[in-house]
C-alpha positions in Angstrom: 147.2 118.9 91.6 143.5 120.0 92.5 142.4 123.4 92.4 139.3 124.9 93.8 135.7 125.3 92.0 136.0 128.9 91.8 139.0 129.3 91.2 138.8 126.4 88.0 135.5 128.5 87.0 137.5 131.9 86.6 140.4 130.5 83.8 137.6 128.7 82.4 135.0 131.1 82.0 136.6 132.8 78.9 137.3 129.4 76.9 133.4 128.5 77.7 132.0 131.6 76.0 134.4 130.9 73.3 133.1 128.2 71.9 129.1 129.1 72.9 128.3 127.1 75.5 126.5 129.1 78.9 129.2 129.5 81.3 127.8 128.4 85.1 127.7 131.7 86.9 126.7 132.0 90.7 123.6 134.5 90.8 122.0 134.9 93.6 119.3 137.2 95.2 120.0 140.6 95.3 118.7 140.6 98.8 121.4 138.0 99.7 124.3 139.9 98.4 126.4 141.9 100.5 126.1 145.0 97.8 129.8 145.5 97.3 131.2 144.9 93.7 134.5 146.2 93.2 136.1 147.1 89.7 133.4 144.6 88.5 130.1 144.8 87.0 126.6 143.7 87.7 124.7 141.8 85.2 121.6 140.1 85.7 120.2 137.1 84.2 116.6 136.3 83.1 115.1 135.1 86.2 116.1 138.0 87.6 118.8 136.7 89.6 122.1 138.9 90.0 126.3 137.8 90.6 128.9 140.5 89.9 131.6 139.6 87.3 134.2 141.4 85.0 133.9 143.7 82.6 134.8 141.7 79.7 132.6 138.3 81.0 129.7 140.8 81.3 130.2 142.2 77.7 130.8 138.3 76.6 127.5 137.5 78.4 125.4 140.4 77.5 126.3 140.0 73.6 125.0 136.3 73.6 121.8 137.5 75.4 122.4 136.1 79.0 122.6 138.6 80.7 122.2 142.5 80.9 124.4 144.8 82.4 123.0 146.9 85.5 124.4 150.5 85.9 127.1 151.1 89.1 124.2 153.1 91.3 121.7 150.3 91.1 123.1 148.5 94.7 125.0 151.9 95.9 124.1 152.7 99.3 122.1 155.0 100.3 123.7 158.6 101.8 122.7 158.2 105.5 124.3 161.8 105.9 123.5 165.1 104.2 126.8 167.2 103.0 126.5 169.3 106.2 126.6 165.8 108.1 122.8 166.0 109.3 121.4 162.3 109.3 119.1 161.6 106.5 116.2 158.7 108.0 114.6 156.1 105.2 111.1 157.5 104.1 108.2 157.1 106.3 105.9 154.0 105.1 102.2 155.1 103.6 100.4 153.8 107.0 97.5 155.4 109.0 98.6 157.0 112.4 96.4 155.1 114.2 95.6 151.4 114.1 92.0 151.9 112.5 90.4 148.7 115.1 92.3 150.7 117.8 90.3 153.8 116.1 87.1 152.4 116.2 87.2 150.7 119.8 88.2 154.2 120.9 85.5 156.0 119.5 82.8 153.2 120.7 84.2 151.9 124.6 81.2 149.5 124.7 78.8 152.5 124.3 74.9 151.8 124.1 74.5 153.8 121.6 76.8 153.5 119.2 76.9 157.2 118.1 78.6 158.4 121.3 81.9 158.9 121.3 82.7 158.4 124.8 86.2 159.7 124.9 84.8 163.0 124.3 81.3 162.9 125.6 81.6 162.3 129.1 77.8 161.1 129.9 75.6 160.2 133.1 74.0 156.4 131.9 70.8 155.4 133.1 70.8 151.7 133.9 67.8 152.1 136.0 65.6 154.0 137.6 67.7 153.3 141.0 70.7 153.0 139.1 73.5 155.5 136.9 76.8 155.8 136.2 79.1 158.5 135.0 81.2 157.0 132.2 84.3 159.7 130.7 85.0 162.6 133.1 87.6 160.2 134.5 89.7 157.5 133.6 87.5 155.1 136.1 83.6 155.1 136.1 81.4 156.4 139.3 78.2 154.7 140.0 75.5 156.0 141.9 72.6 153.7 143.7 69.6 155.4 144.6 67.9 154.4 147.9 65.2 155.1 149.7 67.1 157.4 151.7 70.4 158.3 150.6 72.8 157.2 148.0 75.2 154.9 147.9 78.4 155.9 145.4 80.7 153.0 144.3 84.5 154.1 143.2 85.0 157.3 142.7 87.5 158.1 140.3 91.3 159.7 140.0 90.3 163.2 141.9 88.3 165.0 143.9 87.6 167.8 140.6 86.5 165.0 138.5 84.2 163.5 141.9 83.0 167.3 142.1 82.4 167.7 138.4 80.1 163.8 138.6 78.7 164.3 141.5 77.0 168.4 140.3 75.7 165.8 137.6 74.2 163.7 139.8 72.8 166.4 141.5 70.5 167.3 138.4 69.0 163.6 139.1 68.6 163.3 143.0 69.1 165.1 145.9 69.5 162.3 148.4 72.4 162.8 150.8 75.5 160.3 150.5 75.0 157.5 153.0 77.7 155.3 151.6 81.4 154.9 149.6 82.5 152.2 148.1 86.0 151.3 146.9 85.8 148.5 144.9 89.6 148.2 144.5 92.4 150.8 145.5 94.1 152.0 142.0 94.2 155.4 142.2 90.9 156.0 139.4 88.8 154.4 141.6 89.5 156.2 145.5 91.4 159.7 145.1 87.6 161.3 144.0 86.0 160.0 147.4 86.3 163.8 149.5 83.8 165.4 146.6 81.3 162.5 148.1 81.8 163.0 151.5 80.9 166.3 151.5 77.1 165.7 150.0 77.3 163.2 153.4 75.5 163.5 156.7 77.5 162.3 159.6 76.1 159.0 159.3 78.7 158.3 156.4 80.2 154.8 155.9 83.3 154.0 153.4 83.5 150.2 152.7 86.6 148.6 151.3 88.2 145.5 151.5 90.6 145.2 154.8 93.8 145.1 152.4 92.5 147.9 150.1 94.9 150.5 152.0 98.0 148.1 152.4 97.3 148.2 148.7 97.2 151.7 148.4 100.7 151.8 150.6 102.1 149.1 148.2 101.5 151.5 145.1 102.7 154.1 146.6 105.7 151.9 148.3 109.1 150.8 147.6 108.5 150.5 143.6 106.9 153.8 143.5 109.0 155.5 141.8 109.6 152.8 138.7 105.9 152.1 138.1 105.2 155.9 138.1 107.9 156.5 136.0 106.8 153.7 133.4 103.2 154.7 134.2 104.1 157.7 132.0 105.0 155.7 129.0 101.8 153.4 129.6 99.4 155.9 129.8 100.9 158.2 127.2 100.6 161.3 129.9 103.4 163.1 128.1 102.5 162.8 124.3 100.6 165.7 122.6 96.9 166.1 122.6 97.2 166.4 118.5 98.5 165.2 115.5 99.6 161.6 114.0 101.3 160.5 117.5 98.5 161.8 119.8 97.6 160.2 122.6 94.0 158.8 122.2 93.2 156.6 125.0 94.2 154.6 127.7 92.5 151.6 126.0 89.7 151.0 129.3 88.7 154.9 128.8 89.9 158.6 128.3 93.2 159.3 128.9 94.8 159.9 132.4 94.7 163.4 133.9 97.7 164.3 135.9 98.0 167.1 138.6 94.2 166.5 140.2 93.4 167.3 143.7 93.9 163.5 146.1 90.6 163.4 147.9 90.7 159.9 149.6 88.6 159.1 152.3 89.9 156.3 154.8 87.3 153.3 155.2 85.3 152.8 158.0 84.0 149.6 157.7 86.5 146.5 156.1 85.8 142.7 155.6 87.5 139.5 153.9 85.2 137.4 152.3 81.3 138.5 152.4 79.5 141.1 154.1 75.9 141.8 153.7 74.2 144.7 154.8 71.8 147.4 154.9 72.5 150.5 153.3 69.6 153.5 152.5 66.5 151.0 152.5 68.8 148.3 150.4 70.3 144.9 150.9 74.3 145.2 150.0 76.7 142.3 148.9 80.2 143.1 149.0 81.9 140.1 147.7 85.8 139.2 147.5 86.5 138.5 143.7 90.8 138.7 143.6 91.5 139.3 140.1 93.2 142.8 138.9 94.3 143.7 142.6 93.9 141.3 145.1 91.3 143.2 146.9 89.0 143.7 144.1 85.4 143.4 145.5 81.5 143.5 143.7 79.1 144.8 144.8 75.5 142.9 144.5 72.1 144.9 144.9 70.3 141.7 145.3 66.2 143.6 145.2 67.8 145.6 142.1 69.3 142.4 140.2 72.3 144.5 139.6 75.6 143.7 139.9 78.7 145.7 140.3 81.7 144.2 138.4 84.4 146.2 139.5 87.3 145.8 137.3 87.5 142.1 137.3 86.4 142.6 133.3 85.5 144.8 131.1 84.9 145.1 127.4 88.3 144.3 125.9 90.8 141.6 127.2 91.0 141.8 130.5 94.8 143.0 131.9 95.9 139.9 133.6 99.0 141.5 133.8 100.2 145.1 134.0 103.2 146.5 131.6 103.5 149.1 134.3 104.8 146.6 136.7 103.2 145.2 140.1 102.4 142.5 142.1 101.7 139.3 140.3 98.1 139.1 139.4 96.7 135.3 140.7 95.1 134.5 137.2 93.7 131.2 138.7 92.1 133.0 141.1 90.8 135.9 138.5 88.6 133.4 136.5 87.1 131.8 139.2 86.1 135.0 140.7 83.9 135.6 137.4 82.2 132.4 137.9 81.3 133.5 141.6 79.6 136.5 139.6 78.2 134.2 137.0 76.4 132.3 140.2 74.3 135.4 140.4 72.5 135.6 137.4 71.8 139.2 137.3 69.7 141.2 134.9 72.4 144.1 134.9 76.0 144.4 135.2 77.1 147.6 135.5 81.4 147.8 135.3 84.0 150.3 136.8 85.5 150.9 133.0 83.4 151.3 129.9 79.5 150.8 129.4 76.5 148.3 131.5 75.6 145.2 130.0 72.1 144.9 129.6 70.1 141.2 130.4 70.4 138.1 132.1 71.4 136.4 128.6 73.8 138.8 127.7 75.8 139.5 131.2 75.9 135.3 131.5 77.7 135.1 128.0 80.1 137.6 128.7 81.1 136.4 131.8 81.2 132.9 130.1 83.5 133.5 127.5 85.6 136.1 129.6 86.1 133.3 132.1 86.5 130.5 129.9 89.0 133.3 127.9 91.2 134.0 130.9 91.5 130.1 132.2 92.2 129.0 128.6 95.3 130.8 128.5 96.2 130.0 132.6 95.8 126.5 131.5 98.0 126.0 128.6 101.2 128.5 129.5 100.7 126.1 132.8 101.1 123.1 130.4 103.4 124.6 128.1 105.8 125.3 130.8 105.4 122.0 132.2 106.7 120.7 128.6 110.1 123.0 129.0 108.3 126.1 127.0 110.5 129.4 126.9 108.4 132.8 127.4 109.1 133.1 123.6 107.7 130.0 122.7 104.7 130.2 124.5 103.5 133.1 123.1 104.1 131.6 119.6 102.4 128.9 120.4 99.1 129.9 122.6 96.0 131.2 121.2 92.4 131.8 122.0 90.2 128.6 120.4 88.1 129.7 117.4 84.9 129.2 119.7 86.1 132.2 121.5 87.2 134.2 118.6 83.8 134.1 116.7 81.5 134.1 119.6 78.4 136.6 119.6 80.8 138.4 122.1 83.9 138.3 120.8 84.5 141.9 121.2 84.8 141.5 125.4 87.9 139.7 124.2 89.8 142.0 122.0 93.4 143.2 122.9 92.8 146.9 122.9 94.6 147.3 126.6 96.7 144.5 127.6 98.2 142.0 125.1 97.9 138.4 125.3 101.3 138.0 125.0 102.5 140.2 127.9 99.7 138.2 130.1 101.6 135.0 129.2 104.9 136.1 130.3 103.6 137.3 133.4 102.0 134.5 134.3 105.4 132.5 133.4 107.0 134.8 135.7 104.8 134.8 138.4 104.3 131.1 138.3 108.4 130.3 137.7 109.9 133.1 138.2 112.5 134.4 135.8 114.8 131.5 134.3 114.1 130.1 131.3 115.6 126.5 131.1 118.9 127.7 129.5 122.1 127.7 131.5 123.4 130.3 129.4 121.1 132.9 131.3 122.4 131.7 134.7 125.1 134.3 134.8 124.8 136.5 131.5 127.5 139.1 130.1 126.4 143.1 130.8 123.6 143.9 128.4 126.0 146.7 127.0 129.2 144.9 126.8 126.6 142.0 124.6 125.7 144.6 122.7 129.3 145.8 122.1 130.3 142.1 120.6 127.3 141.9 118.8 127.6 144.9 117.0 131.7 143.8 116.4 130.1 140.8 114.8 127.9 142.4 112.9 130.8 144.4 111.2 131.4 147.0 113.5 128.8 150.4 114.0 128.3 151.5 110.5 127.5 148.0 109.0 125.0 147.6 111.9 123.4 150.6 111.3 123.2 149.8 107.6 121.7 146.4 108.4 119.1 149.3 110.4 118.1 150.8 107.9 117.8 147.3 105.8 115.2 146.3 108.7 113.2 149.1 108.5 113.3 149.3 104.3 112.3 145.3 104.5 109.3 146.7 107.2 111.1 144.2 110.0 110.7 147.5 112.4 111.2 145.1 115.3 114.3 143.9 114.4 115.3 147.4 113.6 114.6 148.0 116.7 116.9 145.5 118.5 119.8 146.3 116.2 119.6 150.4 117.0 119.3 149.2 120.5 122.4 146.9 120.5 124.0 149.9 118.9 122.9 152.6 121.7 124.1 150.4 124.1 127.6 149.8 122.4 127.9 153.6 121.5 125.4 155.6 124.4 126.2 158.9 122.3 125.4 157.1 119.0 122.8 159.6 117.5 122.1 157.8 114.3 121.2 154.5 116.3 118.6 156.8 118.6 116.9 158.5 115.4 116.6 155.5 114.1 115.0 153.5 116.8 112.7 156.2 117.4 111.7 155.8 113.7 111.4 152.5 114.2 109.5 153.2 117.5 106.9 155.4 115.8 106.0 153.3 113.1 105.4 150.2 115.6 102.9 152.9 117.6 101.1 153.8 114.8 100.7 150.1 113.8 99.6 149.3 117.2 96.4 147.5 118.1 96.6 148.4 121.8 96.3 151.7 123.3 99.3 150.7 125.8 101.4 149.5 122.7 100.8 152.8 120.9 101.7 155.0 124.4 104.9 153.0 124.7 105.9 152.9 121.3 105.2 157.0 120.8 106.5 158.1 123.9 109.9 156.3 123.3 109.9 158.1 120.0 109.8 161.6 121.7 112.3 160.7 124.7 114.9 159.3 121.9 114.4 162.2 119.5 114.6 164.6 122.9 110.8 166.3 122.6 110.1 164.9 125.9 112.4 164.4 129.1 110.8 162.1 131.9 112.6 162.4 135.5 113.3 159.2 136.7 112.4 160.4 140.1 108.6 160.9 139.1 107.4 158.6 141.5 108.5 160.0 144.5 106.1 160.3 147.5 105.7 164.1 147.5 101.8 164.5 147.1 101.0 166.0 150.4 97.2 164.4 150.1 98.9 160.8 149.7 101.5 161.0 152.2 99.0 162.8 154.9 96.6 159.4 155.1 99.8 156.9 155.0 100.8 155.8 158.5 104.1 157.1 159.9 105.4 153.4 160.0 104.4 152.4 156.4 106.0 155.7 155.2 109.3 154.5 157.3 109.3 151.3 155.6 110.1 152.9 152.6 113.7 154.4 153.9 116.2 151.2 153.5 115.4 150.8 149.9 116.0 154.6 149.9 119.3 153.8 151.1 122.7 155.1 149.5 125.4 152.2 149.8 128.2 154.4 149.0 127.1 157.2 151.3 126.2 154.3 154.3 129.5 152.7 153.6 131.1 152.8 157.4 128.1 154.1 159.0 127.4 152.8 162.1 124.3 155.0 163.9 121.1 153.9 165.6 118.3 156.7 165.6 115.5 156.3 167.7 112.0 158.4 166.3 109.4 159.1 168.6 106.2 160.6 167.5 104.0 162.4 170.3 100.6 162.9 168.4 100.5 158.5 167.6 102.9 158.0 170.9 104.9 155.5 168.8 108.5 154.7 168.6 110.8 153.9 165.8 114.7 152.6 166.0 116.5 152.9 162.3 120.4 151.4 162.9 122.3 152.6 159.9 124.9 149.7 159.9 126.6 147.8 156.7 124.9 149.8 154.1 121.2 149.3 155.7 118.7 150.3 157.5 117.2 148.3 159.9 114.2 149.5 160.8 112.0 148.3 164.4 108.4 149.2 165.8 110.2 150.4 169.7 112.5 152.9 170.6 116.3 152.0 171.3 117.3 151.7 174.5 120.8 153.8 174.0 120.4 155.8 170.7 123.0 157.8 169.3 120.6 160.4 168.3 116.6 160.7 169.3 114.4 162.8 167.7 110.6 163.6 169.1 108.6 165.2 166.7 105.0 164.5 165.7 103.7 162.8 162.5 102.8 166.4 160.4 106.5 168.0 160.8 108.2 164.4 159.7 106.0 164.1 156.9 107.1 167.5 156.2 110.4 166.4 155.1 109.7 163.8 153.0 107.6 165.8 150.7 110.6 168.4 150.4 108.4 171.4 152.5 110.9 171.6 155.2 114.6 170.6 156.7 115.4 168.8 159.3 117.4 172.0 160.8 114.3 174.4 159.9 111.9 172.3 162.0 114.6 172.1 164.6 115.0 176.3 164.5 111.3 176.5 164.5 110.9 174.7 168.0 109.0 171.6 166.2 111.4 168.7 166.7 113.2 168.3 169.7 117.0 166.5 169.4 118.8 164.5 172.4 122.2 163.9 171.0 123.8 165.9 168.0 121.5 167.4 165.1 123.8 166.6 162.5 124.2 163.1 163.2 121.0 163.2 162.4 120.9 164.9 159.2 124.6 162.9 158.0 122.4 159.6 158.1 118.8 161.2 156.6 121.4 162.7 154.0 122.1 159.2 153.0 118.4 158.3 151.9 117.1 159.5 148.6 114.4 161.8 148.5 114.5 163.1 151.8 114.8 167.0 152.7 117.0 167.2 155.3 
């Protein structure tokens, strides 16, 4: 008959101490026990190493000096509850609220001087005598080129008050009429200031762009609007306060972004692909194609002035090779070698559309060195690494900048204080591969919340989860504290514990950030879960009247069949025909199996026509009229039945009908 170790230890135990010999006891690490000791005792040896046994092997143990006795509240667990039921959260760790590099970079964007504080000195700098730029009224820079005649103003920031506001400054320097815009790129911080320019014009104004800048400007305000609005909010941090420990402090390329401005864009007049050279106020102009953050990124070259305009294609921080906000994949091939098409210049100045000039031909060569050799560094090796079967995960383990890089004289153009390295990676994984990873167990994966439901059943069910919580964050593993309350949300939606604690855990991560996109995240997560803020999902709509008045009436159609309700459009079979008399152009939309087809010509037998013109359409989608209000008013005319019409606009989201 054989009987088991432990089982042979217990009957023996009692004869060992007997006759003085040590018994063999299983101590462990506290931190590996699972805390529960019942109608037993802890004792704890000499290397401080802990096993819970009887009362009498304890007493046995402790009175031959192995062992001493630890008292029953030593491994209780900790109330999570008051008596009144009110959740009690772990104590909040001894950190700063802000990363103190994070700090510092804030305070200093790249300044000249490195007194200024540039989030909260807006400045005009004077890179020469022909050449300025406002750096901190907006989130995007404004530069101004003095000419012989006129001036020539590329970007223009995120509204036509902060254009107003730069260009009064501007007006303490010159009083030279505007004789050209230039959009470098078409984000919003760079275009939406252009009217306040226009109007120091003469008629002889030109606005130069790139010939897909406003397809780009249509693409951000397209089908995705609404998502990359509505995660714009945590990127930016727009919805934190303006004080205290979980401030917003920057966007990480400048001030924070100011919502609510006046759109003041003004349509180009004068596109190109490549190169264009010309002659602007007495000056030769290069506008250049350099795809890198948007794919119709230009730079502008002042050849007689040796000054180059860098656009966003860098700045000083890691560049954001890919956007946490969500858009088009970002070519990072293509980025890099559009900083060696700068390089090729040579210039004496580089002056950038976020944070501060660089000064000298040595200088602006090394910093586009190392950016480019920076940025096709990590291209090269997630391209090799996923050519050797590398996960997302393990790539980002794995890749880091070479030590050359790191400890260069300008090593600061390459610190993460916007995007993260290790977002960048995953993008570029993404946009190279797409999203599977090399493991058939991600070709058709359980629901997210019914995952989350077995893993927290494995775990020991809610409370043991929660526990292992709270172990995460005492241990400082806020990540993984993080996960678990998220597995638990997910299991239990209505789970209030599991929300307070991943906004704890959510804080602290922000605070400890090194990115100002990290810390906006991280912070604003904290206030939705704790309920201080409440985002609508339906942010991004399309209902700035400025935005939607410039967008062409068949772009702005194009949005409808992703607008389209299934369940509403289930049955549906209706073809609309749209004809607009101030563009004479003609739209059919058949509402059939749940879409929307859309086509540039009328039908030829419509079930419903309306004729209207571009103004009273538009009207509707930004929620300033109804369909049957326009319709009283004399404004559209219908041939067929009005509410045929309005039954199929009633299926699209957003839409005033």
């Amino acid at each position: 008959m054989s009987f088991g170790g432990p089982v042979v230890l217990v009957f023996l135990i009692p004869l060992i101490l007997s006759i003085g010999i040590a018994p063999i006891i299983p101590f462990s690490d506290a931190a590996e026990h699972n805390q529960i000791c019942i109608d037993k005792v802890w004792l704890e040896n000499s290397k401080g190493k802990i096993a819970c046994v009887t009362q009498a092997t304890a007493d046995q143990l402790v009175k031959r000096g192995w062992g001493t006795k630890l008292s029953d509240d030593i491994f209780a667990e900790k109330p999570t509850r008051t008596p009144t039921g009110k959740i009690i959260l772990p104590p909040y760790p001894d950190i700063p609220d802000v990363d103190p590099g994070l700090l510092a970079h804030n305070i200093n964007l790249g300044a000249i001087s490195d007194k200024i504080d540039y989030i909260n000195s807006p400045e005009v700098v004077k890179v020469t005598e022909k050449v300025y730029v406002a750096i901190g009224y907006g989130l995007g820079n404004i530069t101004m080129i003095i000419g012989d005649d006129g001036l020539i103003i590329i970007d223009t920031s995120d509204s036509y008050e902060v254009g107003k506001e730069v260009m009064s400054e501007f007006r303490k320097i010159t009083d030279l009429p505007v004789k050209a815009i230039v959009y470098t790129h078409h984000h919003a911080d760079h275009v939406f200031g252009a009217a306040a320019f226009a109007e120091e014009a003469d008629d002889d104004l030109e606005v130069y762009a790139h010939s897909t800048l406003m397809e780009g400007i249509y693409g951000e305000n397209g089908e995705t609007a609404t998502i990359v609005s509505y995660r714009g909010i945590y990127w930016m941090g727009v919805a934190l306060p303006r004080e205290g420990p979980d401030r917003v402090i920057s966007s990480g390329i400048g001030m924070p972004l100011h919502i609510g401005g006046t759109t003041g864009l003004v349509l180009p007049t004068i596109t190109f692909d490549t190169k264009l050279e010309v002659e602007v106020a007495g000056l030769t102009m290069e506008l250049i194609h350099v795809p890198s953050e948007t794919p119709n990124e230009i730079a502008v070259w002042f050849p007689e002035l040796q000054v180059l305009q860098g656009a966003e294609v860098l700045y000083k921080l890691w560049p954001n090779l890919y956007t946490i906000r969500g858009v088009l994949y970002r070519d990072v091939s293509l980025w890099y070698k559009s900083i060696e098409t700068m390089r090729e210049l040579q210039a004496e100045y580089l002056v950038l559309s976020h944070t501060y000039p660089v000064i000298g031909k040595e200088n602006v060569n090394e910093i586009l060195l190392i950016t480019h050799d920076g940025i096709q560094y990590l291209y090269d090796q997630t391209v090799r690494g996923i050519n050797k079967g590398m996960t997302p995960n393990e790539l980002v383990q794995t890749i880091k900048l070479p030590e050359s890089l790191l400890n260069s004289p300008h090593s600061d153009w390459l610190e993460e204080r916007y995007g993260e390295r290790e977002w960048h990676i995953r993008g570029i994984y993404s946009g190279l591969i797409g999203w599977y990873n090399n493991d058939v167990m991600n070709l058709h994966p359980i629901l997210f919340e019914e995952k989350s439901a077995k893993i927290v059943e494995g775990f020991g069910g809610t409370e043991k989860t929660l526990q292992m919580v709270r172990n995460a964050i005492e241990n400082e593993e806020y990540t993984w504290a993080l996960e678990l309350a998220t597995y638990v949300m997910y299991a239990e939606p209505d789970n209030e514990e599991a929300k307070l604690l991943k906004a704890f855990a959510s804080r602290v991560l922000g605070h400890q950030a090194h990115t100002a996109t990290s810390r906006n995240m991280y912070l604003t997560e904290a206030h939705v879960l704790e309920g201080k803020i409440v985002i609508d999902p339906s942010i991004g709509a399309i209902n700035d009247a400025n935005q939607v008045k410039v967008i062409p009436i068949g772009n702005l159609l194009s949005l409808i069949p992703a607008k389209l309700d299934p369940e509403k459009a289930e049955g549906v079979n209706t073809v609309v025909g749209l004809y607009f008399t101030d563009v004479d152009e003609g739209y059919t939309m058949h509402f059939r199996n749940s879409i929307a087809a859309l086509k540039g010509e009328l039908p030829e037998n419509p079930d419903v026509l309306m004729t209207t013109d571009t103004e009273t359409f538009k009207k509707h989608i930004i929620g300033e009229q109804s369909f049957r209000e326009s319709f009283e008013l004399g404004e559209i005319q219908i041939d067929g039945n009005l509410d045929d019409l309005i039954l199929v606009f009633n299926m699209i989201d957003q839409v005033t009908t």
